[in-house]
C-alpha positions as a Markdown table, in Angstrom:
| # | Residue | x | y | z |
|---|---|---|---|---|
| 1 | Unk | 99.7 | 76.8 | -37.0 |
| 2 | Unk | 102.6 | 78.8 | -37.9 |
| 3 | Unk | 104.1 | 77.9 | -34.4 |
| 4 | Unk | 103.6 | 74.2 | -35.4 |
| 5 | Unk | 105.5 | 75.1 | -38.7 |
| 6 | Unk | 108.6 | 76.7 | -37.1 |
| 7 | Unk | 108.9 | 73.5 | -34.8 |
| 8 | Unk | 108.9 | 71.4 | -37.5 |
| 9 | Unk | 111.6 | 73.9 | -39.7 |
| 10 | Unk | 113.9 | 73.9 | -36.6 |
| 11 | Unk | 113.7 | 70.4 | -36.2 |
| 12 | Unk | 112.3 | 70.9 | -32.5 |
| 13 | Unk | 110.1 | 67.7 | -31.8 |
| 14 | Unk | 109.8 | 68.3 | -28.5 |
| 15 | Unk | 107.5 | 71.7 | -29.4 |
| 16 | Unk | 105.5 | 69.8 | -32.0 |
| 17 | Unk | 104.5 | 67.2 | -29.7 |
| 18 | Unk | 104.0 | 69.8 | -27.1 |
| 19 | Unk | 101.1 | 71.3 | -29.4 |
| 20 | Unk | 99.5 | 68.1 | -30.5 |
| 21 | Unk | 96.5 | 66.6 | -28.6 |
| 22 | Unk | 97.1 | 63.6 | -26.3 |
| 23 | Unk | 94.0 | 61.6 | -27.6 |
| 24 | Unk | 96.0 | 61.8 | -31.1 |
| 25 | Unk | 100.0 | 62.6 | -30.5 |
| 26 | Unk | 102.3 | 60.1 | -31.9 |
| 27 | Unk | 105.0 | 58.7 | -29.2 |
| 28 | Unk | 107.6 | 60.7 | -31.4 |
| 29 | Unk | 108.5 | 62.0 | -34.1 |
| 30 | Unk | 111.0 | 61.7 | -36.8 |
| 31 | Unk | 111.9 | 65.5 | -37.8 |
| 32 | Unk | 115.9 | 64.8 | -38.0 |
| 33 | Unk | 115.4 | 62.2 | -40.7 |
| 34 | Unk | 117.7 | 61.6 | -43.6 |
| 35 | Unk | 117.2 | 63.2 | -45.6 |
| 36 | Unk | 116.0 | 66.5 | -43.4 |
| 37 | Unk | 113.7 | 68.6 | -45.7 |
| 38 | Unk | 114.1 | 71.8 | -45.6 |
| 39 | Unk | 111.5 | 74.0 | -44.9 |
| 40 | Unk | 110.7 | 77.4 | -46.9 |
| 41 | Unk | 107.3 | 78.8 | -46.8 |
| 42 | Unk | 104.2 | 78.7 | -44.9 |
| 43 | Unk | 100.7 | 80.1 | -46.4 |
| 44 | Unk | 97.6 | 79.5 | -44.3 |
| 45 | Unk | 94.5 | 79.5 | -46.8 |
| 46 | Unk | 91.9 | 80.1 | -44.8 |
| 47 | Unk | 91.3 | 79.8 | -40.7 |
| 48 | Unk | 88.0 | 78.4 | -39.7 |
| 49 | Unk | 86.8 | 78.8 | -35.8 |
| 50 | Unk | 83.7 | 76.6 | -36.1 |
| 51 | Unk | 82.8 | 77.1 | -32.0 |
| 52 | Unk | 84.3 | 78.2 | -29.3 |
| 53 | Unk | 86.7 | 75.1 | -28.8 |
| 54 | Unk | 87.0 | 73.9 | -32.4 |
| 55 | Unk | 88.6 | 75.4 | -35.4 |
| 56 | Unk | 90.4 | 74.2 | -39.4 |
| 57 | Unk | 93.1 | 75.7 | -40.7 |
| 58 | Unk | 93.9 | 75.1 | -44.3 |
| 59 | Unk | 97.4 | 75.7 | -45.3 |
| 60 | Unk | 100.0 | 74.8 | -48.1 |
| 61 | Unk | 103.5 | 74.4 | -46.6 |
| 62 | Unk | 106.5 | 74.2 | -49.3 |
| 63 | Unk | 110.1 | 72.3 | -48.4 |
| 64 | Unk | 113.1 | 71.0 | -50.2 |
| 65 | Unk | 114.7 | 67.6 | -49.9 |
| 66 | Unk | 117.9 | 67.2 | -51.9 |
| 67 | Unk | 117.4 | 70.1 | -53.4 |
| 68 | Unk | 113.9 | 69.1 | -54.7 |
| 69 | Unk | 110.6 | 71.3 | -54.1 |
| 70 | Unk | 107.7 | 69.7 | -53.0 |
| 71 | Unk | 104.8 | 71.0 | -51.2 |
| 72 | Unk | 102.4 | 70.0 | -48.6 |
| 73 | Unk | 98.4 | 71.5 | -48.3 |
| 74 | Unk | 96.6 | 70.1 | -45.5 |
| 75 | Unk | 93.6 | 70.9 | -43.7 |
| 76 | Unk | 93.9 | 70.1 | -40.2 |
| 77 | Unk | 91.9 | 70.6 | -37.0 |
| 78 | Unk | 92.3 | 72.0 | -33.8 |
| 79 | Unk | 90.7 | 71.9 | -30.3 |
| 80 | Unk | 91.3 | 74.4 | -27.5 |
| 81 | Unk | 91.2 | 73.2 | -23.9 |
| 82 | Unk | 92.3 | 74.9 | -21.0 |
| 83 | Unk | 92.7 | 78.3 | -22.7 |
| 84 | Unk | 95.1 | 76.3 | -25.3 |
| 85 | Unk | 94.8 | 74.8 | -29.2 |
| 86 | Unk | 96.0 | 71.7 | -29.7 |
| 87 | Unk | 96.3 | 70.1 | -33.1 |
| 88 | Unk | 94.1 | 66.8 | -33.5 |
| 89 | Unk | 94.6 | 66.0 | -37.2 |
| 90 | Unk | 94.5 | 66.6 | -40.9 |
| 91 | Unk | 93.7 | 65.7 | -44.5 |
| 92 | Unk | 97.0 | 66.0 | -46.0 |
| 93 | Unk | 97.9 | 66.3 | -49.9 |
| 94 | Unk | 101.5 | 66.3 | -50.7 |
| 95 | Unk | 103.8 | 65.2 | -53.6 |
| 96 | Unk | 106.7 | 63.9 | -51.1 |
| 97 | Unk | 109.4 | 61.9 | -52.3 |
């Protein structure tokens, strides 16, 4: 999770789509939008390995857009295959602009 944050604070698409599942991945993303939030905290709530290959993470990430704050907490899920986690989806509660 926090490697999937720093892709998406450095703008780094490539990464992020690296480290999302293929049955879910978009075709792209959109991370050097106008106008580019900026990203300044991460705080993973709670980490949930439910078997061996499954697993939540709960987290509430915080940004500024224009100078705005605004924050993000979503629950998302992960699968591991082939000794990796990939990120599958979320629940997402935000107040974005």
């Amino acid at each position: 999770m926090r490697s999937r944050y720093t892709g998406y604070a450095l703008g780094n698409e490539a990464y992020v789509l690296s480290t999302w599942h293929a049955s879910t991945r978009p075709a792209s993303l959109n991370l050097r939008g106008q106008p580019a939030p900026k990203w300044t905290g991460l705080k993973v709530l709670r980490h949930e390995q439910q078997d061996e290959n499954h697993a939540i993470v709960e987290f509430v990430a915080r940004y500024k857009v224009n100078g705005r704050a605004f924050r993000m907490q979503e629950t998302s899920r992960f699968v591991k295959e082939e000794g990796c986690w990939y990120y599958l989806d979320g629940n997402v509660t935000d107040d974005m602009p």
